[in-house]
N, C-alpha and C positions, 0 to 999 in steps of 0.2 A: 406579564404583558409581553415581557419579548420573547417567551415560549412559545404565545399563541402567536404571536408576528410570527416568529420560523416557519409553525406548522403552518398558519397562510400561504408562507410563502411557498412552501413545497405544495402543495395544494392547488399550486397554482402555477407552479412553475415558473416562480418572480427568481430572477437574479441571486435577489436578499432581501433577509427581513428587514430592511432601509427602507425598501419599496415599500412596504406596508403600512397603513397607519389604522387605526381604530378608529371610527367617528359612530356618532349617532344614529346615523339611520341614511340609505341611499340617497335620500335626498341633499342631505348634507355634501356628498360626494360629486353628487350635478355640480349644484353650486359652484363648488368648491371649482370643478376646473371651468362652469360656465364663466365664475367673475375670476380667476385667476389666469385666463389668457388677454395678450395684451392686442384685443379686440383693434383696428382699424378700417373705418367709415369705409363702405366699400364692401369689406369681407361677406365671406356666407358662409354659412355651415348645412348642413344636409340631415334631412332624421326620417323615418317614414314616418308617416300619418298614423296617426290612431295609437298614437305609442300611448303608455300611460301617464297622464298627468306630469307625475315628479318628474319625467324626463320628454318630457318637452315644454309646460312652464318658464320655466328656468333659461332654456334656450328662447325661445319667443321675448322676454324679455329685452334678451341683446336689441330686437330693431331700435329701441330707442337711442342706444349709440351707432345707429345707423350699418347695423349686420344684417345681411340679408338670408330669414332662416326657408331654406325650400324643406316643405314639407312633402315628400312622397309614397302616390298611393302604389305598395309594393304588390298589393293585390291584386291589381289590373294585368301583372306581367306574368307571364311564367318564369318568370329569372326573377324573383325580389332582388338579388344584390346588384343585377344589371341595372335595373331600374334605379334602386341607389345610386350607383357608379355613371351613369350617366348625367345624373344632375352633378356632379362634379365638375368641376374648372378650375382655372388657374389662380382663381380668387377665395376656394375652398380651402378655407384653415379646419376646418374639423366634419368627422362624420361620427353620427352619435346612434348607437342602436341599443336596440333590448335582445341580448342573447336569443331573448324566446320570445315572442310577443304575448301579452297577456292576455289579450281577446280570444286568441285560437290556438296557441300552441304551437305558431310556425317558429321554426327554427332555421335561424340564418346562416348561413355558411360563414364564419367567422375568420374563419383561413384567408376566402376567398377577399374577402375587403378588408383585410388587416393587410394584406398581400398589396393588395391594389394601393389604400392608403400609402404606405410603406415607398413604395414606389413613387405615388404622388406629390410627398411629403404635403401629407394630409394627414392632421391628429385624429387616431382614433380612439372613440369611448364607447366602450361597453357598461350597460346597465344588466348584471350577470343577475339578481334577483332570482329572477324562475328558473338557473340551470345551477347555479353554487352549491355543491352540495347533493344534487342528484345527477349530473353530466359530467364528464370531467373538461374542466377549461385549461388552456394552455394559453399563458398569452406571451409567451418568447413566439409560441410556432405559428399564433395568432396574428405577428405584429400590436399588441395593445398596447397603447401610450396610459390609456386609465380603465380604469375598474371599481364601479362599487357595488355593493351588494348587502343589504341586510341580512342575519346568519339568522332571521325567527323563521324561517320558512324550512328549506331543504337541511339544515345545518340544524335547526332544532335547537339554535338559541336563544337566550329571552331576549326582547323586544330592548330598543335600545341601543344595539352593537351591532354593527357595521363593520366589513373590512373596505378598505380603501385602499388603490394600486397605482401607483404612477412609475412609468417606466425612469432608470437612474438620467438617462440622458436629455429626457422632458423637463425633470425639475431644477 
């Protein structure tokens, strides 16, 4: 286990294999940081529309302790990440995306709103699924606070295994 942590984490270009954990499947990983932030009435968080299911679910949930999730359509703009970055404000604790979206294959500039996040101190999560494994991700150069990703697809692992990322100074 803490072999394949290391190579994650190079992989990834995590700090340390500390950053890393193993879990079940992507989903597990939403979760994990949707109910592991210490959510107040008021907040919002930002995701585009059309994400899939496991990562937005999980977010939609929070309304009931009163988070306010804006969903936006990144496809109306010609800048998806402006589009994202604009629904942002001072009440935005987290912005959550899919590397690549699964409908079409867009691919977000991850630089660019990890950059911005970063700046806003705005948590960011990446749902890397459809690039782990065939893109290479960076989430020092990225600014990402979280990562998770199922290894059955691009990684060609059996079903089950999950890597999970959170940056040293988030948790």
């Amino acid at each position: 286990e803490t072999h394949l942590r290391r190579g994650l984490a190079k992989m990834l270009n995590a700090g340390s294999a500390n950053d890393i954990a193993l879990l079940k499947n992507t989903t597990e990983g939403i979760c994990t940081v949707a109910n592991g932030i210490d959510w107040q009435r008021g907040d919002n968080m930002v995701l585009p529309r059309d994400e899939f299911p496991s990562n937005r679910l999980p977010w939609l949930a929070l309304e009931q302790q009163g988070v306010e999730v804006r969903e936006v359509d990144i496809r109306s703009d010609e800048n998806p990440e402006q589009a994202l970055l604009l629904h942002m404000d001072n009440k935005t604790r987290l912005l959550a995306v899919s590397a690549i979206q699964w409908t079409d294959g867009l691919a977000l500039d991850l630089r660019k709103l990890g950059s911005a996040c970063h700046q806003e101190e705005v948590l960011f999560f990446v749902d890397a699924i459809q690039q782990l494994g065939a893109i290479q991700i960076d989430v020092e150069a990225c600014n990402i606070d979280f990562l998770a990703a199922d290894g059955h697809k691009w990684l060609l692992a059996p079903e089950g295994l999950a890597v999970f990322y959170c940056r040293e100074g988030i948790r």
